[in-house]
N, C-alpha and C positions, 0 to 999 in steps of 0.2 A: 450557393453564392452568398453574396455578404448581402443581400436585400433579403434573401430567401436561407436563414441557415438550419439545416437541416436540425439540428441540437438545438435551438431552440423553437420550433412549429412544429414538428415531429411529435407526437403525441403517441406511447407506444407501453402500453400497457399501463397508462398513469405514471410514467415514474421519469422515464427518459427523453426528459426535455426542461425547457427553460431555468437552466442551471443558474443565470446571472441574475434572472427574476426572483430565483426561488430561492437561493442561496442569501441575495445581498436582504429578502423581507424575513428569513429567520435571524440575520444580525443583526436588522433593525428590532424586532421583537426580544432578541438576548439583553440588549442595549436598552431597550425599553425597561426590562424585566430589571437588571445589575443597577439600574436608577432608582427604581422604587423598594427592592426588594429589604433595605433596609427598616423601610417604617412598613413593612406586611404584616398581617396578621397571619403568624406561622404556629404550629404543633407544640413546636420546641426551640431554640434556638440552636441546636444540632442541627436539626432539621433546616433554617432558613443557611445555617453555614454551607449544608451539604449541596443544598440548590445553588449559590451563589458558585461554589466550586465548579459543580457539573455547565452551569449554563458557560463559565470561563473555557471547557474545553471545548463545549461543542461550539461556541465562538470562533476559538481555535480550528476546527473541526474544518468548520463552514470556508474561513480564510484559507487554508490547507488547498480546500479543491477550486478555489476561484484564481489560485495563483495557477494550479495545474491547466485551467481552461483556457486562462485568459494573462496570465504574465502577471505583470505592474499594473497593479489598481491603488486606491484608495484605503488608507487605514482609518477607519473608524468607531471609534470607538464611545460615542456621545449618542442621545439623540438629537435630531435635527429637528430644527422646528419647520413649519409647511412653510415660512415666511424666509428662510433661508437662502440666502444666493448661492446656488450649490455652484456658479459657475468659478468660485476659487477654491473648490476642491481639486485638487491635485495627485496621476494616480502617484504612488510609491514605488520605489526600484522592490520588484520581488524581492530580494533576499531581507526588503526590511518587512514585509508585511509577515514571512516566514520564521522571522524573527521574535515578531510581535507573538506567533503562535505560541511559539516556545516559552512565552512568557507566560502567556496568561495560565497556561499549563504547566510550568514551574509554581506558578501561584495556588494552583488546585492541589499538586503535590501535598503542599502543605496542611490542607483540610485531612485529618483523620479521620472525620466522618465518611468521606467518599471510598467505598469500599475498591480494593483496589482487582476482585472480579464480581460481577453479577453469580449468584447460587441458583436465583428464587429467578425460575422463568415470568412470573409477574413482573419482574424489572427488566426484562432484555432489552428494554431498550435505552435504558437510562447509563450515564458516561461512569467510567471507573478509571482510579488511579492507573490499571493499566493500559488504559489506552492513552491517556496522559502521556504516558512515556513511548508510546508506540508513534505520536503525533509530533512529540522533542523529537525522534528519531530521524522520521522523514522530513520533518519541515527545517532540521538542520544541514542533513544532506542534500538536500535540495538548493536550502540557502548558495550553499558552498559548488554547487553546480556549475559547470559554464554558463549552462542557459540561463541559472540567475543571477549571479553573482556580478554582473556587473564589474567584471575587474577586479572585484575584491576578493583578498589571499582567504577565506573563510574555512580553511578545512581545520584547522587547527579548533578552532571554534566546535566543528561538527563532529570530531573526534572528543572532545570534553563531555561534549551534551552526550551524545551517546555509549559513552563510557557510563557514563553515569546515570543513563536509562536502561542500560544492559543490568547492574551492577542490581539495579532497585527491583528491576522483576526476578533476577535472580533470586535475592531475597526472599522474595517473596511469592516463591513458588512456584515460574514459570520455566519450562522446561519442556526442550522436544521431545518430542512422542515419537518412538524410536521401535516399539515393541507393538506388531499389529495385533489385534485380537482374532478378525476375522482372516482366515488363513485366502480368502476368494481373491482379495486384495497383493499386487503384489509389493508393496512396503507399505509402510506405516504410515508416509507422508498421502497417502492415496487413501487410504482408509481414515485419517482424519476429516480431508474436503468433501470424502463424497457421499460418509456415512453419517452414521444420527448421531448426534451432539451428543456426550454424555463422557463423565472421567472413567478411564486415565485422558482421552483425549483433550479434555477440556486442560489441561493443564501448561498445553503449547495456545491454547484459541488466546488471545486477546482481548478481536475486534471480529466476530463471525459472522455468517448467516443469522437469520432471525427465523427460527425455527419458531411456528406454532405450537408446536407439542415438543415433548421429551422425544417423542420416535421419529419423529419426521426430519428425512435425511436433508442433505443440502445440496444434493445436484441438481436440483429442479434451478439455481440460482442465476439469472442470468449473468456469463462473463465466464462461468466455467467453463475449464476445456473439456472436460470431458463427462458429459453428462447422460450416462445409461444410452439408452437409445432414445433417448428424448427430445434432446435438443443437438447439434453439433456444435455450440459452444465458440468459444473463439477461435480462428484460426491463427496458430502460432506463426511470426514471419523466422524466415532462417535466421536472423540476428538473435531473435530468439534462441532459441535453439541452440544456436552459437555459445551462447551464454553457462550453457550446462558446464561445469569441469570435470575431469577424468577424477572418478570417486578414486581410485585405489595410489595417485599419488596426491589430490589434494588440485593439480597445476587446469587453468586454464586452456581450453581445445587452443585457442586464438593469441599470440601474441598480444595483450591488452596497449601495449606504446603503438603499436601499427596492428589492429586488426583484420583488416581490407587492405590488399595493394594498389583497388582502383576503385573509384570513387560510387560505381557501382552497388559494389559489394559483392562481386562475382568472382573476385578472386582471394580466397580466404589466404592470412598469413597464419601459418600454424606454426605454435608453440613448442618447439622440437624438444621440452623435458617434459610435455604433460603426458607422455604416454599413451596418446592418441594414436592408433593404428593407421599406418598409410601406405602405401601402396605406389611405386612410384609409376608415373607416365613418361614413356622412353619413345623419343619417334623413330625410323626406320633407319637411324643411325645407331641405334642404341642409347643416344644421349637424353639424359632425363629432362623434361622439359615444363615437369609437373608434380600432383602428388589427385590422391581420392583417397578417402575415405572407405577403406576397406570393410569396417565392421561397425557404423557410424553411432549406434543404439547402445551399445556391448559397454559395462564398466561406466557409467557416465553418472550423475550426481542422483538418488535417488528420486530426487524429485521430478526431475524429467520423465521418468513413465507414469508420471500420477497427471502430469500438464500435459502434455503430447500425445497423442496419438499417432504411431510411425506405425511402419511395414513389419510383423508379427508380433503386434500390442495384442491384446486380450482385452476386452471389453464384454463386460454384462450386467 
């Protein structure tokens, strides 16, 4: 309940809980750090450029998931002094806070120092140019969302940005991993999430697990679906699932203008070009009165058996 919220008191392996606490004291800390970091005593001035970039994404980073938890907050970007009347802070319509994202991470672009992927597992955890644009990505389509947008026409916008974050990884070497090595796996997108870090795979990662070692796989990760027999991972809902499209023409299971015929979601509208097998249901007139999903698994986007777990997946 809102006295009692589970995400934030929930204490659960160290990590999953107090997002608004823990989020809004590393902006306050970024904020601190992009104040001073001008007169620091740095290595090199590469070096204080590269920090001032990195601390701009993961600013970005932080703002990214506080619009996801919580909407319309606050954009700040100063420090506050303790004496402050915080009560004319004002939150922001999300699509500008996700905006701001986009900035500060346009701004890091810019640094040449920030390598645009980590090599050296001594930095796994430090920001790169490609997550920069992995962060322009979603916090422009998001902007552009219903849920954020406020009204406002912004796709046009989230089509710019992301053209041009497509364009920058392309360049620069990012590329789906399309070819398994281990043959156990049945595609290559399954053998990227659940096995050990290491190229050709690393050439699609981005923003990954944080792997200790070079060997150490990444299904142990909590939020995967499908991890060995270890965990059961998350449970995918049918919208999910929904979402897969028929790999061999490209077209969506679902009508995308009307997905649902009721409000439910129990009655799926299907996309009569995507090539999705069905099966019609006739009542005892013969008249069709329906449709099923005859072979639901069969031809669907490769990614779907690496996320799902259905009725004769393979799992070890």
């Amino acid at each position: 309940n809102a006295e009692n919220n589970l995400f934030e008191t929930h204490y659960l392996d160290g990590f999953d809980c107090e997002y608004w606490k823990r989020y809004w004291r590393s902006i306050r800390k970024i904020n601190t750090f992009l104040a001073n970091v001008d007169e620091a005593a740095v290595r090199s001035e590469s070096h204080r450029q590269r920090m001032t970039a990195e601390a701009k994404i993961l600013r970005a980073y932080y703002y990214l998931e506080l619009v996801k938890w919580y909407g319309d907050i606050p954009i700040i970007k100063y420090v506050p002094d303790v004496d402050d009347d915080f009560a004319d802070v004002r939150r922001e319509p999300a699509w500008k806070v996700l905006q701001s994202c986009v900035e500060d991470c346009e701004e890091a672009l810019d640094c040449p120092e920030v390598p645009w992927r980590i090599a050296n597992l001594s930095e796994r955890n430090r920001m790169t140019r490609g997550i920069a644009c992995a962060i322009i990505s979603q916090a422009s389509l998001f902007a552009a969302s219903k849920l954020y947008c406020h009204g406002e026409n912004l796709w046009k916008y989230a089509c710019d940005k992301n053209k041009k974050a497509y364009e920058l990884l392309k360049a620069n070497d990012f590329r789906l991993y399309t070819e398994r090595i281990d043959e156990h796996y049945n595609s290559a997108y399954a053998e990227l999430f659940v096995g050990s870090p290491g190229y050709p795979a690393e050439s699609e990662r981005i923003m990954g697990a944080r792997p200790e070692s070079a060997n150490q796989p990444n299904y142990w990760v909590w939020g995967m679906p499908i991890q060995s027999s270890y965990r059961a991972g998350v449970v995918p809902t049918q919208e999910l699932v929904d979402c897969f499209d028929v790999l061999s023409t490209g077209q969506p299971v679902l009508d995308y203008r009307q997905p649902y015929k009721d409000e439910y979601h129990l009655e799926p509208n299907f996309n009569p070009n995507s090539g999705y097998k069905l099966t019609d249901i006739k009542d005892e007139n013969g008249n069709v009165k329906g449709h099923r999903d005859s072979d639901p698994y069969k031809n669907r986007d490769l990614r779907f058996e690496a996320v799902v777990i259905h009725n004769g997946s393979t799992v070890f």
